[in-house]
N, C-alpha and C positions, 0 to 999 in steps of 0.2 A: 756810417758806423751802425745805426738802428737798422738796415738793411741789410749787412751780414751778421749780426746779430738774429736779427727772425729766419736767416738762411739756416746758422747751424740750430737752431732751435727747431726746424722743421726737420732737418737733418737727423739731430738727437729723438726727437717723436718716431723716425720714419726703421731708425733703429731699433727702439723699444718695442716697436709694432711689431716688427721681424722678427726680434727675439721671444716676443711673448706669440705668435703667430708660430714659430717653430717649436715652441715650447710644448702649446698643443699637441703639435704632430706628434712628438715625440713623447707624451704623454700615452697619447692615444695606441701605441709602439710598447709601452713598457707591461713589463710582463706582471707585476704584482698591484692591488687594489693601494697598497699603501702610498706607493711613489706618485699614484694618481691626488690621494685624499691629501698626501704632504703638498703641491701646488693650489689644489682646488679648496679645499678647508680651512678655514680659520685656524680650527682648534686642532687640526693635525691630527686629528685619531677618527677614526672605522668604527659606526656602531653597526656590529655583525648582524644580521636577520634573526639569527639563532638565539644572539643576545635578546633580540625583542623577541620572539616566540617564547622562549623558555623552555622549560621542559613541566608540562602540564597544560590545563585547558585557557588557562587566561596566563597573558601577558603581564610579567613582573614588573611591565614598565609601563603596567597600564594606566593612561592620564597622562603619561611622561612627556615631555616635548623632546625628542631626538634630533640628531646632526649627522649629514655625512650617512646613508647607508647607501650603498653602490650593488649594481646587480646586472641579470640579463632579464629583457623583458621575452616573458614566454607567451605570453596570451593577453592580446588584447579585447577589451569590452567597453560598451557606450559608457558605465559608469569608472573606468579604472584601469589597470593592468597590474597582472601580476607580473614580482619582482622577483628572482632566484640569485640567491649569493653564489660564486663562484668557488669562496673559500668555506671548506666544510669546518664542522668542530669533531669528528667523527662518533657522536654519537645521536644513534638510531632515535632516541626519546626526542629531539629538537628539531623541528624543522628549519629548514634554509630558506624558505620564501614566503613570501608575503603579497598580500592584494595592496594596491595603492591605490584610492579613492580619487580619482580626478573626474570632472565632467569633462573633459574635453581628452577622455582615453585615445580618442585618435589620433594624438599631437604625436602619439609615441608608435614603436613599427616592433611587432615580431623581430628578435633579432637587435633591439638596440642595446647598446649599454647607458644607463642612466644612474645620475648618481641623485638623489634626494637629498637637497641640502638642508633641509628641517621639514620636521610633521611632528605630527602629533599623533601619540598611541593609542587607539581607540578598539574595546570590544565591540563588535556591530550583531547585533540578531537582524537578521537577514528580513524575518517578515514582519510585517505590522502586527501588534497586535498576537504576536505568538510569543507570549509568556512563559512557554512552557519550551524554549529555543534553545541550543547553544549556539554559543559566539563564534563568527570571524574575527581575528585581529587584525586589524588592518592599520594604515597610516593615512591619516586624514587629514587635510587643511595642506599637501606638501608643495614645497618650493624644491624644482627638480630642472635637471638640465639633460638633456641628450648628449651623452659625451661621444660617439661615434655608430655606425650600425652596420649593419651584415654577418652579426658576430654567428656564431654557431653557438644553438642553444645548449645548456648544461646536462649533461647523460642523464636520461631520462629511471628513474628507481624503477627497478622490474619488480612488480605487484605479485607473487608467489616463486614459484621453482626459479632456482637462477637471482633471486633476490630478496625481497625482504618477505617473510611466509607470515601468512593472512590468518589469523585465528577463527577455527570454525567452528568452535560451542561458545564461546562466552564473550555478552555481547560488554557487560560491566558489573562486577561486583565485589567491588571495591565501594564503592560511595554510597553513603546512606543519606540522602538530605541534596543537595547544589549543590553538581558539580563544577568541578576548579573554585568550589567556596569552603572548601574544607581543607585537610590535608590527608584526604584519604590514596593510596599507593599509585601512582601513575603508570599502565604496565600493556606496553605496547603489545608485548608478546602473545600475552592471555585476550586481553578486552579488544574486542576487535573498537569500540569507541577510541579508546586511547592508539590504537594502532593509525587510525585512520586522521585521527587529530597530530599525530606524530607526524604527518604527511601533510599538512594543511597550507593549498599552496601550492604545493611542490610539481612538479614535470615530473611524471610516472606513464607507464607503460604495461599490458596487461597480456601476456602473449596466449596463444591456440586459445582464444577464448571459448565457449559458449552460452549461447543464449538461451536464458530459464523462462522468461517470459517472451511474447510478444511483444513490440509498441504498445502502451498504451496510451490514453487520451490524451496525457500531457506530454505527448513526445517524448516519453522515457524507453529505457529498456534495462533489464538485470541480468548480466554474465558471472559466469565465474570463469576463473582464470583454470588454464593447464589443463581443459576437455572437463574441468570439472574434479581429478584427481586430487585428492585431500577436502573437495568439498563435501558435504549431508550428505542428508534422504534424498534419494532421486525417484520419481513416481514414474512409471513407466514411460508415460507421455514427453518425462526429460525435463517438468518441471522441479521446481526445488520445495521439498516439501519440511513444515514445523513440527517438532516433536516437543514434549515437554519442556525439556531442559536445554532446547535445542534453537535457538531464533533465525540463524545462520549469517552470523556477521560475515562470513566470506561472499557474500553478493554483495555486486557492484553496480549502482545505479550510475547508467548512462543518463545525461542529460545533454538539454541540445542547445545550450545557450551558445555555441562556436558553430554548431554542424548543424543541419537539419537530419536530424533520426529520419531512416526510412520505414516501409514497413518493413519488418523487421519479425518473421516468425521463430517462436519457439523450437529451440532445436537446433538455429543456424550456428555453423561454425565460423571463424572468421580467422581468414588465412594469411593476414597480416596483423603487427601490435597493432591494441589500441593505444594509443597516446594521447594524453589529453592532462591537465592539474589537478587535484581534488580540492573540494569546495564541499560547503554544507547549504543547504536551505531544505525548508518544510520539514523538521522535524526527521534528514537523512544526511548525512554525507554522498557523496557524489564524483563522480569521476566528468568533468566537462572535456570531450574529444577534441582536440584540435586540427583532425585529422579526418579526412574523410575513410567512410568505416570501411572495410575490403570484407566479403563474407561470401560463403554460400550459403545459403536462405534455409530455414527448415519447411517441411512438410507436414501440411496437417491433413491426417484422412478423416472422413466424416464419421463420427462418434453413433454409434447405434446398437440399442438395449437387445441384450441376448436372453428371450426370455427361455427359462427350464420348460423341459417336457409336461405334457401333459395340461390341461387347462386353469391354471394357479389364479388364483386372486391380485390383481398389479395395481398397488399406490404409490403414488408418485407424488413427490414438493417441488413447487417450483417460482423462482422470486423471479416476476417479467417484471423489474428495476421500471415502474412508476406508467404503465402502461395507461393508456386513456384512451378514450375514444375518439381524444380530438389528435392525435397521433398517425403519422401520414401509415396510408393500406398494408404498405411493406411491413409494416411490424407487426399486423397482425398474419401477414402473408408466413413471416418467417417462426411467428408460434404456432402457426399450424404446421407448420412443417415438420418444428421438433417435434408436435407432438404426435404426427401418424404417422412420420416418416422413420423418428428417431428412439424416440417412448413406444409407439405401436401402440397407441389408443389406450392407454391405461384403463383401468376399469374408474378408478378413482385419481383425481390430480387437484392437489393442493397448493391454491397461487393465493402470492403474497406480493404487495403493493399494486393492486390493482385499484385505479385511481377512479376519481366520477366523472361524471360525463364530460365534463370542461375543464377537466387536467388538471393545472399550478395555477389556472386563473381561481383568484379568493372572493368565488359566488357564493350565494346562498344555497347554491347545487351541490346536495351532498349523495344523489343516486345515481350508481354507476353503472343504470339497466341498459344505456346504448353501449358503454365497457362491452358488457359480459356479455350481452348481444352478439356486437361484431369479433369476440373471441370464438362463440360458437358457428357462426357462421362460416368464421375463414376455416374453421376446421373442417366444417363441413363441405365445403369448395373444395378441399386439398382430397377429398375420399376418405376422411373419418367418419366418426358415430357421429349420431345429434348429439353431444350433451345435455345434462339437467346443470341447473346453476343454483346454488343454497349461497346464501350471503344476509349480513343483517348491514344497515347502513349504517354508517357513523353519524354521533354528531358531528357539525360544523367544525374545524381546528381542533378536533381533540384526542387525534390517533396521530401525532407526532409524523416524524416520514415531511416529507417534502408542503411544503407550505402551501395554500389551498385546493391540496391534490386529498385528502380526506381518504387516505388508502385503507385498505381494509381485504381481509382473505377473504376469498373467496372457491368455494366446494367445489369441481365439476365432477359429475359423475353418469357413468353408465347404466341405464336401467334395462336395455337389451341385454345385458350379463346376469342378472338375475337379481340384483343390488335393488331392496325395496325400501323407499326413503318415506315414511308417514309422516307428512307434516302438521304437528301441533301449536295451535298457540299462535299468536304474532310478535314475538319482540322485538323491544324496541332496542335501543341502543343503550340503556342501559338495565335493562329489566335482565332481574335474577334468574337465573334456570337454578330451577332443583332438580333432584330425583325422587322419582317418584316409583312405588311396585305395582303393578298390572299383572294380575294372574299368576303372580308366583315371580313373574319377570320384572328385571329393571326399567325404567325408562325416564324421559325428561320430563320434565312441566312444561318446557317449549321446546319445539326440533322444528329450526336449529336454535342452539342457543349461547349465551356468551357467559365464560366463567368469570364470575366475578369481577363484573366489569367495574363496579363502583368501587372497589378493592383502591388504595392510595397506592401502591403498585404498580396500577395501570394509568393513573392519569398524565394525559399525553405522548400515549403511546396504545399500543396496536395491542387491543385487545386477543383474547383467543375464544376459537368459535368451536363448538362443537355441534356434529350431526352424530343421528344415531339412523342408524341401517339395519336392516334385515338381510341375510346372506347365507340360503341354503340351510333355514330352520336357526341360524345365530344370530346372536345381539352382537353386532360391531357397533364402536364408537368412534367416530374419528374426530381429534382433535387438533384444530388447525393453529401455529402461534408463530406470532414474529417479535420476537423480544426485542428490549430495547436496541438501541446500535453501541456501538465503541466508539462513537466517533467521538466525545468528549474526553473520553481516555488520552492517556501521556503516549507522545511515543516511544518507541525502543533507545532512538536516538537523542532523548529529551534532557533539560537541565537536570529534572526531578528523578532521580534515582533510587530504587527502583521505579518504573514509570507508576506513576496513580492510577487506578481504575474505579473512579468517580463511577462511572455507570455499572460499575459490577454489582454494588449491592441491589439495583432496579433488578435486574434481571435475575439475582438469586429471590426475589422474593415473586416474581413472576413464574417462577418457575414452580417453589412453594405452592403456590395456590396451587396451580394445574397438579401438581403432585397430589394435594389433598383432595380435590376433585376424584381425579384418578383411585387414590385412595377408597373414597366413597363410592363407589362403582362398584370396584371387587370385594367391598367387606361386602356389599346386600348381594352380589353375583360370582363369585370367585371363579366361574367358568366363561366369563364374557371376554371378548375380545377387544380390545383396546389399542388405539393406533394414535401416537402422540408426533407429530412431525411438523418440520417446519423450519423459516430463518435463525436459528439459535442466536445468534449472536456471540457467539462464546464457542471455544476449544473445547474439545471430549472429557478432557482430565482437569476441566474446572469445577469451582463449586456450584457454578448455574446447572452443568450438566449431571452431576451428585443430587443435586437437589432435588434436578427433577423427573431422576430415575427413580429415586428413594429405594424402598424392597420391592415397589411393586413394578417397575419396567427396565428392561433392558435395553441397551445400546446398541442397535444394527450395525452402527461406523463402526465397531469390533471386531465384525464379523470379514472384514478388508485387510489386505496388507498393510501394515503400518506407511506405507511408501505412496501407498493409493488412497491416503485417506486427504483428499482436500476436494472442495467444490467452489474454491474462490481465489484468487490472490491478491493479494494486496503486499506493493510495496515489494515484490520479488518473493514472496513467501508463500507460495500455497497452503489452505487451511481448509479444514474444515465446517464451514458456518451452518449447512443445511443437514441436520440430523433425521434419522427414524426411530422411533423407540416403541417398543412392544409390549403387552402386557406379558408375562411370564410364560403362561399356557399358546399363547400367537408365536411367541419368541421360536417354541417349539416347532413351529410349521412352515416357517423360515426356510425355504429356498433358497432367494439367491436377494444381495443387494447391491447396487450398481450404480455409480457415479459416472452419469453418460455427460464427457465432457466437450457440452457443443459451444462454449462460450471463451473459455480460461485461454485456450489457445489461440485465438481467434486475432487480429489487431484489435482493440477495443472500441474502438468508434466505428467500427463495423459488425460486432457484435450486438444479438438483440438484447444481451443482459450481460451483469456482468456475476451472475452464477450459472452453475450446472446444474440440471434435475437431478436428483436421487432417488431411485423407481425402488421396492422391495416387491419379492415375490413371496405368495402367501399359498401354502397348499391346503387349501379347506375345503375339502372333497367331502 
């Protein structure tokens, strides 16, 4: 009896198996998420993706512990994968997908269906330490299952023409204060922030792309969609250029956390979508490729300065980004290059961040005579002039710039051209230059000398130097300056709305000084020449650049197309950062000014800097 008793009891088990085994199958067969969640869930109800995203930058369920959210997984990563709902809400403000936080991302396959049977809703800032971030929403801590795979991923939202259209003036302004901490309008259409957070997550695709930038060091690269059509400024060269009012939320950072970026030239077109999810980190949103990229490549011809007729006076600025002498030959090989192959020997050439003799090591070594040495030298090798070199050393740590590298401008100039440089005085690193009158004429108490270095303005940061020249019977002054950086600054992307610009007021009152300098120059000489150039730090239509025109100098960057006005990019946006400015009477003699772009198009980690010189031509006959 106890022995067909265990018979049909093994019986009834072998049954249940089958049934609940077919169950599956047929699970796995039915066409809608709910018939899945009615066997597989307790509580019998779908919390939708959409429901957890919201419509806005944080999650209405954030903190919440959720049940049951089911999807396709489109991208997998060592920390996660993302999760894409199947069932839309059809509206544009809410995204459908979601990152799932799992360390063992690789349990799950491109192509699964997974249903997460409890997480937890969490805002994630992506980097350490960056305060100034916005959130992923992710789900974190989840209990998830593979319910079957091979599915075909969910049609991928096309990024412009043909699909959801990219906003390309306004990046957000709406929010005054943290965003998604207020209730200020959430507006996909306008703010390209909210547009892009409306996506967050999501399988997108970006067709006829092209490329505005090169690769740069972090294996990125910035396209716009549709050849570019509805996007900005275009600068001849095809990168994407800033205007005032203008930042250009329609670029799209490639990142390469799926694909390895190749090099990757400005210019390139790419003849298949890209596809890939959007994601945020560093202070941008981001398009991650899933897909290996299909492109033809661009072309870059080599940049070189067309000087005007006639024999003109040529100053040139130029940031060789942290040059040293302990720095392998090739770098100085390829500044020579620029500068007799590309610049064509300027008469005069103002470099900024040039380091001391032992580089970012933090010695007591603060003279950079082997630097400026082997810069003249390699010039010399390539079939330039000899240069002369004017520089005053810094103290130890206290010109800001890269940490034991003690940067500091430095003058080169031509005295075969007729440029007579009298040296007065020895200053030191913090010693006053005045002006001083000689025979009716202006001049300094020391040449060269540094404006107001002890100024609280300048401390821990890069002073400005001026030399005074002689030049076919004139008083020229050249003043050389690398204002502070931005890099404390908010970014475009940032919680803080408008972004903060902490280091803007350094820089307006840096600017101030040289302004009043300047100033004092042309009240005792109103006929002298004055040439103010150098790292600006700052856009043409800021208050740094206002400041430190005042009445008495003019903007050469004016004298460009508005489309050709940038010598740096950052972040897919070309800018501005190295200005020329003239005193009023010089402004007048103004030939020509030229933004010779041997760097910006370049891959970045193959480039010697990561700005362009800007050469002005001067006819002082």
């Amino acid at each position: 009896m106890k022995k067909s008793m265990s018979i049909y009891r093994v019986i009834i088990l072998l049954v249940i198996i089958s049934f609940l085994f077919n169950s599956c199958r047929l699970i796995s067969k039915l066409p809608t998420d709910e018939a899945e969640i009615a066997v597989l869930c307790k509580n019998k109800k779908i919390t939708r993706i959409h429901e957890i995203q919201g419509v806005g930058h944080r999650s209405p369920l954030e903190n919440s512990t959720i049940q049951c959210v089911t999807g396709i997984v489109t991208a997998v990563s060592g920390t996660g994968f993302y999760l894409q709902d199947l069932i839309e809400d059809g509206d544009d403000c809410s995204s459908e997908a979601i990152f799932v936080a799992h360390s063992s991302g690789s349990m799950v396959k491109k192509g699964d269906r997974v249903l997460v049977y409890q997480a937890m809703v969490k805002e994630h800032k992506p980097t350490l330490g960056q305060l100034n971030s916005l959130s992923i929403t992710q789900l974190v801590n989840p209990k998830f299952e593979v319910l079957s795979s091979g599915h075909p991923l969910p049609k991928a939202v096309i990024l412009g023409k043909g699909g959801r259209v990219i906003p390309n003036l306004i990046i957000e302004n709406d929010v005054k204060g943290y965003v998604g901490r207020d209730n200020a309008l959430f507006d996909p259409e306008e703010d390209g922030m909210d547009f892009f957070e409306s996506l967050e997550g999501m399988l997108v695709e970006v067709h006829n792309a092209v490329a505005v930038t090169s690769t740069n060091r972090y294996n990125e690269l910035t396209v716009v969609a549709d050849e570019g059509v509805d996007a900005g400024l275009f600068a001849d060269t095809g990168v994407l250029v800033i205007r005032e009012n203008d930042y250009n939320p329609e670029r799209i950072l490639l990142d390469d956390t799926f694909i390895q970026i190749p090099k990757i030239y400005v210019g390139a077109k790419f003849t298949e979508p890209i596809r890939g999810v959007i994601s945020y980190d560093y202070g941008n949103y981001r398009l991650l490729p899933t897909e290996k990229l299909v492109y033809e490549n661009g072309k870059i011809d080599q940049a070189k300065a067309e000087p005007p007729g006639g024999k003109p006076l040529s100053i040139a600025t130029y940031n060789v980004e942290n040059l040293a002498a302990t720095d392998e030959s090739a770098r100085f090989e390829a500044l020579a290059e620029h500068v007799v192959d590309s610049l064509l020997s300027p008469d005069i050439l103002v470099l900024q961040e040039v380091l001391d003799d032992d580089g970012a090591t933090d010695s007591k070594t603060v003279s950079a005579q082997l630097t400026i040495e082997k810069i003249i030298k390699a010039i010399m090798l390539n079939g330039g002039p000899e240069y002369h070199a004017i520089s005053i050393d810094p103290e130890r740590n206290s010109e800001g710039g890269i940490s034991g590298g003690n940067g500091r401008i430095v003058i080169l100039y031509r005295p075969d051209t007729g440029l007579k440089f009298n040296g007065l005085g020895e200053a030191g690193a913090r010693t006053e230059t005045e002006l001083i009158v000689e025979d009716g004429r202006v001049a300094l108490s020391h040449n060269p000398g540094r404006i107001w270095p002890n100024n609280s303005c300048f401390r821990n940061s890069r002073k400005a130097l001026i030399a005074h020249f002689e030049y076919k019977g004139e008083n020229l002054f050249v003043i050389g300056v690398h204002f502070s950086s931005k890099g404390e600054d908010g970014p475009l992307y940032g919680e803080i709305q408008p972004p903060p610009l902490p280091s803007e007021s350094r820089r307006i009152a840096q600017a101030k000084a040289v302004n009043a300098f300047v100033k004092q120059i042309l009240e005792t000489d109103a006929s002298a020449n004055v040439v103010v150039l150098g790292d600006i730090n700052d856009f043409y239509w800021t208050e740094t650049v206002h400041s430190l025109m005042g009445e008495e100098l003019k903007n050469t960057t004016l004298s460009l197309p508005e489309r050709n006005r940038y010598s740096y990019i950052y972040q897919g946006n070309g800018q501005m950062m190295d200005q020329i400015f003239l005193s009023a009477s010089l402004h007048q003699k103004m030939l020509s000014l030229q933004v010779i772009h041997l760097n910006t198009a370049e891959i970045e980690i193959e480039a010697f800097s990561d700005h362009d010189p800007v050469i002005v031509y001067l006819g002082l006959e």
